[in-house]
ChimeraX commands (.cxc) that place a marker at each C-alpha (Angstrom):
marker #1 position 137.83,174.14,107.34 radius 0.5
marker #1 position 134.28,173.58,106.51 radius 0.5
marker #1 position 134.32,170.31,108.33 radius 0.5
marker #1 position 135.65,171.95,111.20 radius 0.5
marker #1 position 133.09,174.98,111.31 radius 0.5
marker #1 position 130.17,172.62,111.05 radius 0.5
marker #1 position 131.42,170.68,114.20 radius 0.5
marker #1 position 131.58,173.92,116.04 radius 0.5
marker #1 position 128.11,174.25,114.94 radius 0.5
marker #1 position 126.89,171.47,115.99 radius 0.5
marker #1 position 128.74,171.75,119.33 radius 0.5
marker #1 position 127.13,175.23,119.96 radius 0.5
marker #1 position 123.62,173.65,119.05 radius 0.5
marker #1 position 124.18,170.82,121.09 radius 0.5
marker #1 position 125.08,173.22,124.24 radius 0.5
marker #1 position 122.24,175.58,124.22 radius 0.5
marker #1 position 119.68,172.60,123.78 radius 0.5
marker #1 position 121.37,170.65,127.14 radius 0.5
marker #1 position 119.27,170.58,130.11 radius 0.5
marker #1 position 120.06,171.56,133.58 radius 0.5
marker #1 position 117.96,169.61,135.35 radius 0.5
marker #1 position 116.76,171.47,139.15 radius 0.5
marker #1 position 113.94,169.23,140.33 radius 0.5
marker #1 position 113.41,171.03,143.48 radius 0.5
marker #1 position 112.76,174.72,144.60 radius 0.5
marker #1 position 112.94,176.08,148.01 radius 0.5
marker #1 position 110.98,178.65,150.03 radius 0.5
marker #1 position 111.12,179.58,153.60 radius 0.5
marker #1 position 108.73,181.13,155.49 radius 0.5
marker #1 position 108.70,181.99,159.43 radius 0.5
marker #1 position 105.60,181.53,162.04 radius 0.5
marker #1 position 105.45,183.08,165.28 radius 0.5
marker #1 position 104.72,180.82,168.31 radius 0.5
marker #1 position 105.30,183.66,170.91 radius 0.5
marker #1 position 106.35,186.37,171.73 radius 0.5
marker #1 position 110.33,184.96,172.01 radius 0.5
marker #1 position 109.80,181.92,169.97 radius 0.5
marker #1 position 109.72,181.51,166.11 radius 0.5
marker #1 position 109.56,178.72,163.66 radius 0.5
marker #1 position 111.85,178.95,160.76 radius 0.5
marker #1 position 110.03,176.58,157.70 radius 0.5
marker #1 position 112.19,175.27,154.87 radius 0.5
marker #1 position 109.49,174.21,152.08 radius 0.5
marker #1 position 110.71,171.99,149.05 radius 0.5
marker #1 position 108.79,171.73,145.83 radius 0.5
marker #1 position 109.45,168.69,144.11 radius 0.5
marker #1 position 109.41,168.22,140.34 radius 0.5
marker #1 position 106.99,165.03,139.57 radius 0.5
marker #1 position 109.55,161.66,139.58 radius 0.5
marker #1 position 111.56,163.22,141.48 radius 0.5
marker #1 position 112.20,162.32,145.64 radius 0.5
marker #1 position 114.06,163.93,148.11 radius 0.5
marker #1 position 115.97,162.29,150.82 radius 0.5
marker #1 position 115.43,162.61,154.43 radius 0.5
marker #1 position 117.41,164.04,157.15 radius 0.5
marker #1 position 118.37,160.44,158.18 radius 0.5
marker #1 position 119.79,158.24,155.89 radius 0.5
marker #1 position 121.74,154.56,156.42 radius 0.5
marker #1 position 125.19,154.58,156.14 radius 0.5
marker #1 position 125.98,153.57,152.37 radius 0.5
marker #1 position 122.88,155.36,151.39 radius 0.5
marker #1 position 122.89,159.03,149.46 radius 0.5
marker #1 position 123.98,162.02,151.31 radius 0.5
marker #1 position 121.13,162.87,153.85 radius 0.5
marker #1 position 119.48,166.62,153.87 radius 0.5
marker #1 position 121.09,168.59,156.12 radius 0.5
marker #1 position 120.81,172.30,157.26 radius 0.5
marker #1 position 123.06,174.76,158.31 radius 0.5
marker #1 position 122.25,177.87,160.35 radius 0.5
marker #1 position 124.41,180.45,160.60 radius 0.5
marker #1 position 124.76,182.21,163.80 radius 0.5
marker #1 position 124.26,186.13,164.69 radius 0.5
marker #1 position 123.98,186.33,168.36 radius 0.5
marker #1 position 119.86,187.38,168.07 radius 0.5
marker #1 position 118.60,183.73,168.69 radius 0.5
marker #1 position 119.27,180.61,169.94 radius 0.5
marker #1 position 118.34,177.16,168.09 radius 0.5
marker #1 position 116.09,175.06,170.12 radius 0.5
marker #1 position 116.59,171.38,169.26 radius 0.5
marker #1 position 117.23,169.95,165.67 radius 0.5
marker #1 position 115.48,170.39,162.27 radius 0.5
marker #1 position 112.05,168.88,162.09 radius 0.5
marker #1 position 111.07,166.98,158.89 radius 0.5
marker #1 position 107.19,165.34,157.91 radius 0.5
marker #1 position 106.46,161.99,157.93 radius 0.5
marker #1 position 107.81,160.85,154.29 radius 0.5
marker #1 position 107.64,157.58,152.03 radius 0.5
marker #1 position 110.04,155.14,153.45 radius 0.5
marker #1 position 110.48,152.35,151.00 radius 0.5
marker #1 position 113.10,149.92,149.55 radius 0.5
marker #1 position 115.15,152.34,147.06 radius 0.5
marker #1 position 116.41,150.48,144.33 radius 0.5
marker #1 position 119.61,152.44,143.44 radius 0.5
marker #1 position 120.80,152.07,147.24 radius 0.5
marker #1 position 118.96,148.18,147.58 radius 0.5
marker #1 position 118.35,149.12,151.25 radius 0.5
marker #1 position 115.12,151.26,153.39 radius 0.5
marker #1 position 114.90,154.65,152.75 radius 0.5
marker #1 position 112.60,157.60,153.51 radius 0.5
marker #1 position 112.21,160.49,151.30 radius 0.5
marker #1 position 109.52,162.68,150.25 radius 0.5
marker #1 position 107.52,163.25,146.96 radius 0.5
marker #1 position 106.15,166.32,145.93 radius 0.5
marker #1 position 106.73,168.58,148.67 radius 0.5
marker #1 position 108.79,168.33,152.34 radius 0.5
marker #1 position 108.68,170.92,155.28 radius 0.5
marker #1 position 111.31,170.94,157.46 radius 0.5
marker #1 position 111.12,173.42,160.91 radius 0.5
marker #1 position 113.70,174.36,162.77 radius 0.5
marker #1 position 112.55,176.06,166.26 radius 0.5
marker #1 position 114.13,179.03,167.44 radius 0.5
marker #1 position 114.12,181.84,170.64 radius 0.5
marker #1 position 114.81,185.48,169.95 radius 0.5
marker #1 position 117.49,186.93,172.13 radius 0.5
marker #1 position 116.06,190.77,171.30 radius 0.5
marker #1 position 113.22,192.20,169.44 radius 0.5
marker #1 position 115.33,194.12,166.72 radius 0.5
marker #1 position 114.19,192.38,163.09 radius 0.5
marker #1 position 116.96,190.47,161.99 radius 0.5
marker #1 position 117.49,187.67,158.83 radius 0.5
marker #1 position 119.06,184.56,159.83 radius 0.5
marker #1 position 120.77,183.14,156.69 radius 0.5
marker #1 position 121.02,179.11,156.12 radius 0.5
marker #1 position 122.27,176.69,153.54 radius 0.5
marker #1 position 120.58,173.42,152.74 radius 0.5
marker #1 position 122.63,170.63,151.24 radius 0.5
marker #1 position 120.95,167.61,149.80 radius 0.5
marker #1 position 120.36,165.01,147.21 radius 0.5
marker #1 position 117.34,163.69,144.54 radius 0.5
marker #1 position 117.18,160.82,142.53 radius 0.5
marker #1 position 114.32,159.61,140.22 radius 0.5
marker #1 position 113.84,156.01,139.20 radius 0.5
marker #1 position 116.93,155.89,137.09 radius 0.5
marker #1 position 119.81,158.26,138.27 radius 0.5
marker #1 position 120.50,160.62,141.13 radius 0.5
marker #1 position 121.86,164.15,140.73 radius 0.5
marker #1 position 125.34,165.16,142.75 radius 0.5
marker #1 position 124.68,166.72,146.16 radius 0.5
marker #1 position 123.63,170.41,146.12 radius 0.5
marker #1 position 123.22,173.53,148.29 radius 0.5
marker #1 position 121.07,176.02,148.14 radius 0.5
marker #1 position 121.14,179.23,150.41 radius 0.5
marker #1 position 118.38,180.01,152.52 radius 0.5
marker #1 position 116.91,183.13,154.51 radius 0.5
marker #1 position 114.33,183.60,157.42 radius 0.5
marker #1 position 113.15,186.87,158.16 radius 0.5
marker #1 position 112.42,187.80,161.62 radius 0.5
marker #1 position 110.30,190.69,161.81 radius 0.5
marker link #1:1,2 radius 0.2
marker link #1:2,3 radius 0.2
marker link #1:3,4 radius 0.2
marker link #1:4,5 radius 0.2
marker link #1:5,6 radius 0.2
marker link #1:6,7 radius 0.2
marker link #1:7,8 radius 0.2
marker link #1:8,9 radius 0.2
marker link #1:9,10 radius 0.2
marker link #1:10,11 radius 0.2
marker link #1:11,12 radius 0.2
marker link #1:12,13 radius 0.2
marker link #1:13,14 radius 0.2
marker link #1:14,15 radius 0.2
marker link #1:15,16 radius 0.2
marker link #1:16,17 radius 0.2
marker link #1:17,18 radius 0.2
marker link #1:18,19 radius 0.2
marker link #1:19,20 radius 0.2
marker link #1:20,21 radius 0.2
marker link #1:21,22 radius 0.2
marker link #1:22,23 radius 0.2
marker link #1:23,24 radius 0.2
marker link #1:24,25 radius 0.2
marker link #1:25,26 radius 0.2
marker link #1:26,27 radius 0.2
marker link #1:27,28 radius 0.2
marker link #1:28,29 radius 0.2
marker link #1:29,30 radius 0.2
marker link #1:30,31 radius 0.2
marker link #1:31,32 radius 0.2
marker link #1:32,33 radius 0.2
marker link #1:33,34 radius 0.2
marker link #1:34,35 radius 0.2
marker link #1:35,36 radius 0.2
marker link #1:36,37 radius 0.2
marker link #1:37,38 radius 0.2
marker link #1:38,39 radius 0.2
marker link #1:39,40 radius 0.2
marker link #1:40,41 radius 0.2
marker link #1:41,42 radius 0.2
marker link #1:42,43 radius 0.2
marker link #1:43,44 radius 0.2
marker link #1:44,45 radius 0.2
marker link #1:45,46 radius 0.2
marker link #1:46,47 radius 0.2
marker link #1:47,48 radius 0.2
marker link #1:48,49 radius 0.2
marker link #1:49,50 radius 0.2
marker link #1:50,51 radius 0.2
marker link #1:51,52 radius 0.2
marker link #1:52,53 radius 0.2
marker link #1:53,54 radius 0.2
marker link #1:54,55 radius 0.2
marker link #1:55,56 radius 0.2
marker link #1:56,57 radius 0.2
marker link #1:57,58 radius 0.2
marker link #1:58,59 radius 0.2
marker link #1:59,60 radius 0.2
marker link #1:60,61 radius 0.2
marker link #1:61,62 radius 0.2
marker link #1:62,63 radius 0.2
marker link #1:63,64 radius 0.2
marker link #1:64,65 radius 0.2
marker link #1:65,66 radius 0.2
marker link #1:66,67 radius 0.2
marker link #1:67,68 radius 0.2
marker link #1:68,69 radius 0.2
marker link #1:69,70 radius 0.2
marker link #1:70,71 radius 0.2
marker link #1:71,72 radius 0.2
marker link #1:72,73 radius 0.2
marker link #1:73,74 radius 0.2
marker link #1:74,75 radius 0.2
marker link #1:75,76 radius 0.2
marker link #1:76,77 radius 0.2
marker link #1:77,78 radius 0.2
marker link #1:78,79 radius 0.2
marker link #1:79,80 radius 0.2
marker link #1:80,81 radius 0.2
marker link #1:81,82 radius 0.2
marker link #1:82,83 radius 0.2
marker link #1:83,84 radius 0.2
marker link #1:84,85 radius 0.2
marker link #1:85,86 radius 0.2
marker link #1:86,87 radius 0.2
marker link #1:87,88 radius 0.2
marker link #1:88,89 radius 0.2
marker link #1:89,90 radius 0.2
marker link #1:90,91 radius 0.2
marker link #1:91,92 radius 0.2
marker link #1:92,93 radius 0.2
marker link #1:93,94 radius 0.2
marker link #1:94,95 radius 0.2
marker link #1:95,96 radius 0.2
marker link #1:96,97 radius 0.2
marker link #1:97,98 radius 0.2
marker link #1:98,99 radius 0.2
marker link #1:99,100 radius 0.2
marker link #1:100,101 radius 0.2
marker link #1:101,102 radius 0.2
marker link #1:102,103 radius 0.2
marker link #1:103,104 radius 0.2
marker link #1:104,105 radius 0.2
marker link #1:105,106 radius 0.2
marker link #1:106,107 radius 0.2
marker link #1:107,108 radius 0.2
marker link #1:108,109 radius 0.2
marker link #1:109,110 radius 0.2
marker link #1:110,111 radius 0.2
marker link #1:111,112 radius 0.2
marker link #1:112,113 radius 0.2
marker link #1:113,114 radius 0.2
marker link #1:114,115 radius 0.2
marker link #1:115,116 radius 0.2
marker link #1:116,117 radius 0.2
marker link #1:117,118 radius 0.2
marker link #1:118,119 radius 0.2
marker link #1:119,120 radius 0.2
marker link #1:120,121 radius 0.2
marker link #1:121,122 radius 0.2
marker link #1:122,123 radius 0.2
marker link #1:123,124 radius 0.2
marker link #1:124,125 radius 0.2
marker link #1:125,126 radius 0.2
marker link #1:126,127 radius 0.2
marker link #1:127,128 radius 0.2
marker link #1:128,129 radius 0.2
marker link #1:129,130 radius 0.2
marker link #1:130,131 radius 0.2
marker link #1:131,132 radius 0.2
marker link #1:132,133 radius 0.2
marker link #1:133,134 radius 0.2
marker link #1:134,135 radius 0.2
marker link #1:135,136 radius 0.2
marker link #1:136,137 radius 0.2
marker link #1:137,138 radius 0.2
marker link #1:138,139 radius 0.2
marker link #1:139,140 radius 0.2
marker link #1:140,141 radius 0.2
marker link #1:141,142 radius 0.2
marker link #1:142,143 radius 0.2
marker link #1:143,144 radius 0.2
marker link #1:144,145 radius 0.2
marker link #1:145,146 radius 0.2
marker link #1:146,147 radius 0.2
marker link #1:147,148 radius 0.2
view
């Protein structure tokens, strides 16, 4: 019995020391460009070691950031999901050319207003990090844009 409580100790210990490791926060943020047109700005924060991948990855490589925007009838998307320039470099887990970003990574995604009632437009970002040694499953995160 002692044995046996000492284990569960242990086990309990060992839990609430274990680390969830999230290496990268998001933010949004929305800039007017006229009167009918907005950009909608997904900002990552990037924990140092950490990289993101791009939006356009080589087949065989890790899963490639991707956004979703869920529709509501007030806008209309115009063209895809901008991303910066990057680091493209020869990743070592996937052996082939990849670009990804350290530190921080903007992505814009243009849209026109069908109205001028303020509205949210709700998104989901899926996507991937690695460090040097190991990469972390695929995640989403939900997003919202305010349109004011």
């Amino acid at each position: 019995m002692k044995k046996l409580l000492i284990l569960l100790a242990l086990v309990c210990f060992a839990n609430g020391f274990a680390q969830i490791l999230d290496p990268i926060k998001w933010s949004t943020s929305v800039e007017k460009i006229s009167d009918t047109e907005y950009e909608l700005i997904a900002t990552a924060t990037i924990e140092e070691n950490w990289h993101l991948y791009s939006q356009t990855v080589p087949e065989g490589g890790p899963i490639a950031t991707s956004f979703t925007f869920e529709s509501n009838g007030n806008y209309l998307k115009k063209g895809n999901t901008k991303e910066e320039k990057g680091h493209t470099v020869h990743d070592k887990i996937f052996d082939m050319e990849i670009k990804f970003f350290k530190t921080q990574a903007a992505f814009k995604q243009r849209i026109k207003l069908k109205g001028k009632t303020p509205f949210n437009i709700n998104a989901s970002v899926e996507f991937m990090v690695c460090d040097d040694a190991r990469c972390l499953p695929p995640t989403e995160k939900e997003l919202t844009f305010a349109i004011k």
